[in-house]
Structures are given as structure tokens and as C-alpha cells.
C-alpha positions, 0 to 999 in steps of 0.5 A, a space after each residue: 462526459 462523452 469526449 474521452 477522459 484525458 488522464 495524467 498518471 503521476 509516477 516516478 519521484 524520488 522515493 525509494 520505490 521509484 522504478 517501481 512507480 515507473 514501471 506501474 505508471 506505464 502499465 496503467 497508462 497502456 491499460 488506459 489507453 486500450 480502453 479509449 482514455 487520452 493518458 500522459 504518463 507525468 513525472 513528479 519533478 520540476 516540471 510537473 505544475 507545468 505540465 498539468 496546466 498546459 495539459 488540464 487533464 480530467 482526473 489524475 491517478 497518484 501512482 507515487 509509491 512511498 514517502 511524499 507520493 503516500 504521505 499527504 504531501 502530494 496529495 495537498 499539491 493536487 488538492 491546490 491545482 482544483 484538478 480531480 485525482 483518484 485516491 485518499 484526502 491529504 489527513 487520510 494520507 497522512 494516518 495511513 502512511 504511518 504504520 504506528 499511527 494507522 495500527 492504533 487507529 485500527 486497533 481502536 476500532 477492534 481490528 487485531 494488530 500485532 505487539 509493536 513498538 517505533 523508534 526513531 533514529 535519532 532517539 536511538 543515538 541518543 539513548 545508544 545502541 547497545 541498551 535500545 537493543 537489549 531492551 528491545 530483546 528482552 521486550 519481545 519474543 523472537 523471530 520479530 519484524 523490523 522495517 521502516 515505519 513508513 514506506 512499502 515494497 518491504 524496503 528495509 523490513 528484515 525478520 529478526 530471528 535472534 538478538 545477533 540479527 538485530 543490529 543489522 536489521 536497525 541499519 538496514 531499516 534506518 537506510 530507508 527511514 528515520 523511523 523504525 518500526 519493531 513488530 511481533 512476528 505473527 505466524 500465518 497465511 499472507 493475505 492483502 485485501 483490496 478495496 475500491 469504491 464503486 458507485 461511491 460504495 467501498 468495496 472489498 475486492 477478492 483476497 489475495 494469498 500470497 505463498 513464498 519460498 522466504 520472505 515476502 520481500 522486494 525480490 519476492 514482490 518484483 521478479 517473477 518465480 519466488 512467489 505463488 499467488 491465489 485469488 481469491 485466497 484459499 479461506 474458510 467462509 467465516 474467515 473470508 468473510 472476516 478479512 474483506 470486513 476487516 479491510 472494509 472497515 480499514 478503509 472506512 475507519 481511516 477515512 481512506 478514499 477511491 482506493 487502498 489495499 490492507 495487509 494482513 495475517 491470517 493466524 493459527 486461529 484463522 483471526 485476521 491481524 492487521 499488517 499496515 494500508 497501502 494508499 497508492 497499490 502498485 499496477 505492476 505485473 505482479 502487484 496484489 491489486 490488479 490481481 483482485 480487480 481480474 477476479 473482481 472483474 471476472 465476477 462480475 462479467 466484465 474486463 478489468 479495464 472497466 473497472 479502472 475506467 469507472 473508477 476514474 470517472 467517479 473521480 472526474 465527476 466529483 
């Protein structure tokens, strides 16, 4: 293709995780333009089908976080407008967004994943509060997780370090989802482990070690001073070379494309334990994948924009 690569970044919605969507599809969109690309920056609402038929670009880049922009639905709408787009099939989508459905495809695929339990909100009503929570109680060891089982940015998740906290946790969870997700806490070092395919091969991109002050939450992810970063992450040989398998065989296993980004503790035996797979990474300043494209990149002697522009010209191709 020797004219430049027209590129409609999607970003936006209506999940939950809107304005972080925005503010990675306009850093992206600059990213893109500095390398050469024609890039329009589209949100998902009602003019959207619209703008992509006047526009017809060359690929699209997905950049919706959360709900319909990772759960398969988007990805179905794309498929139907024949236009290329970077990122998973729909039934990829769908398994991976779910964190219950993706821990046991993982785990059946010999990847460590913590004890866990999902329950809806409405089963909660029906069975009352009162006896789930005790049951719940009795059924894991404090502190545990809780968060929505679908969604990301840590929305909804709260650590749990006794019987008292865990009402409160149920409703902040059940604020962002009618699904919750009860986890074992692991005790450990934070990693996220990137991988993109280049050349049509996955590849695991270098580890990043996420330190913070508390909770990895919102606030940690999204303003600047609360977390350190490494990259690549401070790991043992055998243990980074555990990690980028365990985040390769992730992406393979769940049949993920283009693109994904894995979770995971490193646990006091320096064995990887599988968090949950992002399929549409955040681009922002502070987003975990540009990190590990910039040391990618620095690897291999080239600028980190040549990554996302290969990237979407693998994905225009086909």
C-alpha cells in the first residue's frame, strides 16, 4: 500500500470507562498522525456506521474500553461493515471479557489461577444478602477481591479485609456490573504482560512491574504519582521467562488476536497467577501497553510508533 494508511480510531461510548477511552483514542490518533497515517478520531453513537461509510477507511483500531467495546458486540458490528479492524474475533471477545469464563479456559490450559467464585446481582437478591455473605465468609480466607466480572480500570474492585468490608464491596461492584466476582487475594508482585502479533506471530512484549502506595485502583492507573513502573519488570530469568509464556499461551489458548494485554501476580514462590486478559489495552500516558511497546521498541532499535503502524498494516492487509 504506498498512499498513507486512512485509520478510524473508535473511542468513547457509553461504558463506564469513557473518558478513559477518549483520552486514549486522541493520544493514539497524534501517535499516528506524527508517523504519516490519515487517522479520524469516531466515536461509538449514532453516527457512527455513518461516518465510516463516507470515510472508508483502511483498518479501524477498537479503542472502547469495558463492556460493548470488549465484549464481542463491537466486534460483530465491525465484522459486518467488511472493513479491516485491529483486535480479537467477536467469540474471542466474548470469553475473554468475562473474567470467570477466561480464568477457567485458563486454568484448563495449566495456567495458576486464583480460588474464585461469580455471582450475580440478582441471585444475590434472591437467596438475601445476609446468608451469600456468610456463606461467602466462611468460603474464603481474608483479605479477598471483589469486582465486577467484566469491565476493567479496577472500577468496582475493592480488597476486602474483613467480614465487615464486604457489604460495601457487594455494592460498589454490583454499581458497575450485574455480575460480581469474588476472588482469593494472592499476595505478590504486579505484573501485566503485553502481547501483539508481529509478522503474524504473538509476541510477548517486556513485562511490566506495577508498585503502588495501595490499591492498583482507578486513581493509581490514571494520575500520575501514586504508582512506579519497571519495565521490563525486576524478575529472575526462569520467572520472566515464565510470565511472557504464561501471557503467550493466554493469547493463544483464548484464541485472542492482534493484540491483548494479561494480568498477573508473581506469588511468593515466583509462580505466575493469572489475574484476567484485557482485549482493548488503554494508550494513555500511563497505560502498561505503551510501556512495553517503548521497551519493545528500544529492543529492537526502532521508535515505538513503528510498531503500531505495522501492526495496523498487518491488519489492513488481511
Amino acid at each position: 500500500m504506498t498512499r498513507p494508511i486512512t485509520v478510524a480510531i473508535l473511542a468513547g461510548g457509553l461504558t463506564h470507562e469513557r473518558e478513559v477511552s477518549l483520552h486514549s483514542g486522541r493520544r493514539m490518533a497524534t501517535l499516528l498522525r506524527e508517523a504519516g497515517m490519515q487517522v479520524k478520531l469516531l466515536d461509538v453513537d449514532a453516527s457512527l456506521l455513518l461516518h465510516l461509510k463516507a470515510m472508508s477507511p483502511d483498518v479501524i483500531w477498537p479503542l472502547i474500553h469495558g463492556a460493548t467495546g470488549e465484549d464481542g458486540s463491537l466486534q460483530d458490528l465491525l465484522t459486518l461493515t467488511g472493513i479491516p479492524y485491529v483486535g480479537s474475533a467477536p467469540n474471542a471477545c466474548r470469553l475473554a471479557s468475562d473474567k470467570g469464563i477466561a480464568s477457567e479456559m485458563v486454568s484448563r490450559i495449566g495456567i495458576t489461577v486464583p480460588h474464585a467464585m461469580s455471582i450475580p446481582s440478582a441471585l444475590f437478591r434472591e437467596i438475601g444478602v445476609a446468608p451469600v455473605l456468610e456463606l461467602i465468609s466462611s468460603s474464603f480466607t481474608f483479605p479477598l477481591v471483589v469486582k465486577p466480572a467484566t469491565g476493567g480500570s479496577a472500577l468496582g474492585l475493592t480488597i476486602v479485609e474483613s467480614a465487615a468490608d464486604l457489604p460495601r464491596a457487594m455494592v460498589d461492584c454490583y454499581a458497575y456490573g450485574e455480575q460480581a466476582r469474588i476472588e482469593a487475594f494472592i499476595e505478590g508482585r504486579e505484573l501485566a504482560v503485553s502481547v501483539i502479533d508481529i509478522e503474524g506471530e504473538p509476541t510477548a512484549l517486556p513485562p511490566v512491574e506495577i508498585v503502588t502506595d495501595g490499591p492498583y485502583d482507578y486513581d493509581a492507573r490514571y494520575n500520575a504519582g501514586r504508582t512506579e513502573y519497571f519495565v521490563p519488570a525486576r524478575l529472575s530469568d526462569d520467572e520472566l521467562a515464565a510470565v511472557r509464556e504464561a501471557a503467550l499461551r493466554v493469547h493463544q489458548g483464548l484464541g485472542l488476536s492482534y493484540i491483548s494485554r494479561s494480568d498477573f501476580i508473581i506469588d511468593k514462590d515466583g509462580k505466575p497467577v493469572f489475574i484476567d486478559v484485557n482485549v482493548a489495552p488503554g494508550t494513555t500516558e500511563t497505560s502498561l501497553l505503551p510501556q512495553a511497546v517503548g521497551a519493545e521498541a528500544s529492543v529492537r532499535g526502532v521508535s515505538p510508533d513503528q510498531l503500531y503502524v505495522d501492526l495496523l498494516t498487518e491488519a489492513a492487509a488481511k
